[in-house]
C-alpha positions as CSV (number, residue, x, y, z in Angstrom):
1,X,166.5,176.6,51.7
2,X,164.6,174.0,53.5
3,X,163.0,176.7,55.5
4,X,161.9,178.6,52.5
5,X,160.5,175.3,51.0
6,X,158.0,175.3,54.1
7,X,157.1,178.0,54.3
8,X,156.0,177.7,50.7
9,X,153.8,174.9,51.2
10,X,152.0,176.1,54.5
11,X,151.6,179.2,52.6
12,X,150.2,177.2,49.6
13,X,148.4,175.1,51.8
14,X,149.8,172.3,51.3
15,X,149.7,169.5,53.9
16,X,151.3,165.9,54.2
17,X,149.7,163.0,53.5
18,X,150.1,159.7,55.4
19,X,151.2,158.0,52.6
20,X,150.6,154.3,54.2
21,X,147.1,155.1,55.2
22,X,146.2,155.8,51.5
23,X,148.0,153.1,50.0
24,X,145.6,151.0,52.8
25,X,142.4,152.8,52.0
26,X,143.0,152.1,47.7
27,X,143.8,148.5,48.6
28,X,141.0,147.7,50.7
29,X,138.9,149.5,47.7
30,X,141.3,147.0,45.5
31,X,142.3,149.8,43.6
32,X,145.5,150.1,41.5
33,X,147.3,153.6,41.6
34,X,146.1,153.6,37.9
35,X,142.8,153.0,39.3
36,X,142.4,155.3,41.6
37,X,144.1,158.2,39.1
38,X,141.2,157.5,36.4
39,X,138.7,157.7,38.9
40,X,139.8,161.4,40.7
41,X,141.3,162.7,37.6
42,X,144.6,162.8,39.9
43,X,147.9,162.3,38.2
44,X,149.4,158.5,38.5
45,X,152.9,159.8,39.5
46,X,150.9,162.5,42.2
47,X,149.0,159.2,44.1
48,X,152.4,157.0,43.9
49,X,154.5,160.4,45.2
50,X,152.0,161.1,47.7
51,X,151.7,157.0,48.9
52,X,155.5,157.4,49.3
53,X,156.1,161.2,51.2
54,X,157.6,162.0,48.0
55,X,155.3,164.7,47.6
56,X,152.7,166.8,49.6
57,X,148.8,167.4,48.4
58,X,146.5,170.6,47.9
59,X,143.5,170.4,50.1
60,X,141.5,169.8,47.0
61,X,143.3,166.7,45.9
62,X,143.2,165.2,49.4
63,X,139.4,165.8,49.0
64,X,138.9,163.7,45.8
65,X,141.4,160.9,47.2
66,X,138.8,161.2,50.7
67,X,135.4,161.4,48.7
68,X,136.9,158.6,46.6
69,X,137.6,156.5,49.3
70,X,134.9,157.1,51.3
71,X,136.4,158.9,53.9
72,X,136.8,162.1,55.6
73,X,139.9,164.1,54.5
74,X,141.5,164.3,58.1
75,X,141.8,160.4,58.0
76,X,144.3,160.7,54.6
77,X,146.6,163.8,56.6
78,X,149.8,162.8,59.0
79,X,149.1,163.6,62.3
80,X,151.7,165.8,63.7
């Protein structure tokens, strides 16, 4: 199953965010998660799932978090 769950995502494009580089970014902006919701339009529970690998983000939501933050999308993704 966790093969099929993949493969969902990559074909969904969905792609893992570094969940500790976020949580850095929104700090350093001293942003709350509730802050940072109101302010992309991006569910609360999404930011705190994605700040903790609970969850993985469609390329459009990591570019609101980016353009938010000020920086380019790549610097929100986990390196492989």
């Amino acid at each position: 199953m966790a093969g099929n769950t993949r493969k969902h995502f990559q074909n969904n494009r969905f792609t893992e965010v570094d969940g500790a580089r976020l949580r850095r970014l929104r700090r350093e902006h001293a942003l709350s998660q509730r802050d940072l919701s109101r302010m992309t339009g991006i569910a609360f529970d999404t930011i705190s799932h994605l700040e903790t690998g609970k969850q993985q983000a469609q390329p459009r939501t990591i570019r609101k978090l980016a353009d938010t933050l000020g920086v380019e999308p790549r610097a929100l993704m986990k390196e492989d």
